[in-house]
C-alpha positions as CSV (number, residue, x, y, z in Angstrom):
1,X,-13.0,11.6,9.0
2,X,-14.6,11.5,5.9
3,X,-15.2,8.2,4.1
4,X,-12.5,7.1,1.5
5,X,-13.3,6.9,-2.2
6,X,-12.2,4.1,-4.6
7,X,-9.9,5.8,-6.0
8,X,-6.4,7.2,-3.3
9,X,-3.6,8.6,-4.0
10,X,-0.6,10.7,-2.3
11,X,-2.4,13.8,-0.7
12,X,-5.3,11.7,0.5
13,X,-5.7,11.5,3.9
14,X,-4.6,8.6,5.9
15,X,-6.9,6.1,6.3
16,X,-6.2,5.3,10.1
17,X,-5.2,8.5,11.3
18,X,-6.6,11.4,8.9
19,X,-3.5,13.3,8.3
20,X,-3.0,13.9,4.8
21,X,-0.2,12.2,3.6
22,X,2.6,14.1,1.7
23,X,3.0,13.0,-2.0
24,X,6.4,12.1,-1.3
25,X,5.2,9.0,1.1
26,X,3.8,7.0,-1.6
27,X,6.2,5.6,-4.1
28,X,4.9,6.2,-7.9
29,X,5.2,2.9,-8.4
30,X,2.1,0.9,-9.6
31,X,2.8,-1.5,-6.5
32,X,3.0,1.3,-4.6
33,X,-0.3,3.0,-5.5
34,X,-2.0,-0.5,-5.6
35,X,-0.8,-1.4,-2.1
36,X,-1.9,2.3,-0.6
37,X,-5.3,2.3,-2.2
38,X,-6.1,-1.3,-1.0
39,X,-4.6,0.1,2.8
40,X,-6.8,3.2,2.3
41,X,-10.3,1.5,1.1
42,X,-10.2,-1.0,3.5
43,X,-9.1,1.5,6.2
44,X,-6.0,-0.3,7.6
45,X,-3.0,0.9,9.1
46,X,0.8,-0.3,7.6
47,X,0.9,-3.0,10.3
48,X,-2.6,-4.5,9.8
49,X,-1.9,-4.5,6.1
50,X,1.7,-5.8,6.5
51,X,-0.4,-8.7,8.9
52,X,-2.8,-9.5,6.5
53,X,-0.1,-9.9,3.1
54,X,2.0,-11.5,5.5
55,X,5.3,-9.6,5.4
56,X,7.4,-7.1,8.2
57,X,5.8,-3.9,8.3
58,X,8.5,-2.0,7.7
59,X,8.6,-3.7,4.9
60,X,5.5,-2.7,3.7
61,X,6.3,0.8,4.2
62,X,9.0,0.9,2.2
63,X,7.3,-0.9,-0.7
64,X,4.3,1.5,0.0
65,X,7.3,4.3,-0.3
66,X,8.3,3.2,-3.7
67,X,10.9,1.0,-2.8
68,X,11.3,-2.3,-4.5
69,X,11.0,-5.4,-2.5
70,X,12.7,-9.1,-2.8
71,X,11.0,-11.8,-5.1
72,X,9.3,-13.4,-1.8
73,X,7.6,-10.0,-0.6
74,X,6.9,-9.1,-4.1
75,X,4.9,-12.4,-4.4
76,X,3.3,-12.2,-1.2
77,X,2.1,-8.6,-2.0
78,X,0.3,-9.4,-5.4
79,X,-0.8,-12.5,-4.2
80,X,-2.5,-10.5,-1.6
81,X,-3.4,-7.6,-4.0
82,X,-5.3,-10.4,-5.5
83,X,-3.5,-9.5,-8.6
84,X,-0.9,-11.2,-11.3
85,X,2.7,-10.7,-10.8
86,X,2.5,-9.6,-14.4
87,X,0.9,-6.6,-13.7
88,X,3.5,-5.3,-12.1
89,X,6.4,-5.9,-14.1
């Protein structure tokens, strides 16, 4: 599998798995992309990622999908972004 670049978006491949993941699986949101490209450059799969932010990871998923989370997650997912909740307001 070739190594990811800084830089992921829908119709990268999959960092876990390689499959090339369809544009419609990541949200356009800029949580969405933030959270994928973290998943992809530090080669983690939704539930390793949902471990580390400390949330469900269907949860993640959805967030990762586009959907938009509850204050709590939210919080939890920029905190572990490493990023201000501004940001993605």
């Amino acid at each position: 599998m070739p190594k990811p670049t800084p830089q992921h978006r829908a119709g990268d491949a999959c960092p876990t798995c390689g499959r090339v993941l369809p544009r419609s699986k990541v949200g356009d949101t800029k949580l969405a992309r933030a959270l994928f490209g973290r998943r992809a450059d530090e080669l983690l799969s939704v539930r390793q990622a949902a471990a580390q932010a400390g949330v469900d990871h269907s949860t993640y998923y959805r967030t990762e999908a586009g959907k938009t989370p509850d204050l709590a997650t939210f919080v939890r997912l920029a905190t572990w972004l490493g990023d201000a909740l501004e940001d993605y307001v």
